[in-house]
N, C-alpha and C positions, 0 to 999 in steps of 0.2 A: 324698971327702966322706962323714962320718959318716951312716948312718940312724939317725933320733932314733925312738923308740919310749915312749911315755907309756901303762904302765898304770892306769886307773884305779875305785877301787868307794866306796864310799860314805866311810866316816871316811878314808880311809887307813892304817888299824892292822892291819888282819887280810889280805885278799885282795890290794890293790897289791903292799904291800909284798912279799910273797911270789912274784908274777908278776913282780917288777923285781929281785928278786934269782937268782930260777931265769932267769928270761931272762939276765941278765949273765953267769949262769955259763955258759953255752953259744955264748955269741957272743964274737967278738972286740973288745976293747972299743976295740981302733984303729980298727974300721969300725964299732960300734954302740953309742950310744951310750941309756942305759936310765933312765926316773925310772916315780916315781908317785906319785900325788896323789889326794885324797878329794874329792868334789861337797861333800861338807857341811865345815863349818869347827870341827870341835867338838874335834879334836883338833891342832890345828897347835901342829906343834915338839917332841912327844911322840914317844916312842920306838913301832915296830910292838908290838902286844899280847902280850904275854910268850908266847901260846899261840902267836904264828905264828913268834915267834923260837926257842921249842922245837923246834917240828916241822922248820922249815929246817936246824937246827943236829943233829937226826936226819940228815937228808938230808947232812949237810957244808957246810952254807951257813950263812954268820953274816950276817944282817942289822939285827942292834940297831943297829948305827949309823947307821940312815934316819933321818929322822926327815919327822914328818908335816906335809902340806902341802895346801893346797885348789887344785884347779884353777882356773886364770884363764883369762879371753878368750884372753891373748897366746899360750896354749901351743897354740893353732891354728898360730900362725905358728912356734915353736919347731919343731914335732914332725911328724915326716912321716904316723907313723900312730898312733890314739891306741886303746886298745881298753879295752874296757869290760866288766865281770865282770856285768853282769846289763840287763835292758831299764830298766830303772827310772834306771839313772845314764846307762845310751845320753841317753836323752830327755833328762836334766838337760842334759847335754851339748850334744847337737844342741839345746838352747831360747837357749845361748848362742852357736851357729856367729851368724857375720854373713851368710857369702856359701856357694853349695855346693861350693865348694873347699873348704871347714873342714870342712863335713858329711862329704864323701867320705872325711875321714881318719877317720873313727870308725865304729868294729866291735864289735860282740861277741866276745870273746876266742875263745870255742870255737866258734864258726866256723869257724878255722881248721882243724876235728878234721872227723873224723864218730863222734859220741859219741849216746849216746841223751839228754841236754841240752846246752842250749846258754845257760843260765847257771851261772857258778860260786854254786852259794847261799853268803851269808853265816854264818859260824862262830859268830861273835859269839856268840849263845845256845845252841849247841851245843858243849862241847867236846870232842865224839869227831868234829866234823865235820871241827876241822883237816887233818889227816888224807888225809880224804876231797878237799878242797877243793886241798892240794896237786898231788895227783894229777891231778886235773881240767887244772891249772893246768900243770903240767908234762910232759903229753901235749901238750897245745895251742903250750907253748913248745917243744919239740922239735919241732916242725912250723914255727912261727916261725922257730926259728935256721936249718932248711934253706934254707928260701924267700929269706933276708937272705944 
């Protein structure tokens, strides 16, 4: 049986996308199965933001062909653990759990590190943060793919 793994941060263009394509690259995708999705709806069906598809495709990873998506209630039940790039989309999140089995699937991504933060900040306005934000992102997912 596949582990479902839901990254998620605010639009979906900049941080999921990026944490759902580094996590794919590291896991098997016969036993892991990998999406992400934005709390806010402003971008749905949109390609990730050309700044985070640069930076990946540094890295060897092509992720233009995401496209973006808002999280729904149901990906409680989809998704075994859902993790979240900053406290601000946790809370969106946990405001739509129903029951504390939905709560308990949702983390803070860098959590899983020990880093000196424990949110990925948003790029969006920054673009020498891509970068930075990667990295965050793919410490935390190398620690992910061991654990899975």
């Amino acid at each position: 049986m596949k582990t479902k793994v839901l990254m998620v941060c605010l639009g979906n263009i900049c941080r999921s996308p990026l944490a759902e394509g580094i996590l794919q690259d590291k896991v098997d995708p016969k036993n892991v199965f990998v999406d992400s999705a934005g709390t806010g709806g402003y971008h749905i069906g949109n390609a990730p933001d050309p700044r985070s598809i640069a930076v990946a495709k540094k890295h060897g990873l092509n992720i233009e062909n995401q496209r973006c998506r808002q999280f729904k209630k149901s990906d409680f039940k989809k998704f075994d653990v859902i993790y979240a790039m900053d406290r601000s989309n946790l809370n969106n999140i946990l405001n739509l759990a129903d029951t504390q089995e939905d709560a308990n699937k949702v983390k803070l991504l860098l959590t899983e590190v020990e880093l000196p933060v424990i949110e990925v900040p948003d790029p969006y306005w920054d673009d020498n943060g891509f970068e930075k934000v990667f990295q965050l992102i793919d410490t935390a997912c190398t620690s992910i793919a061991k654990k899975i």
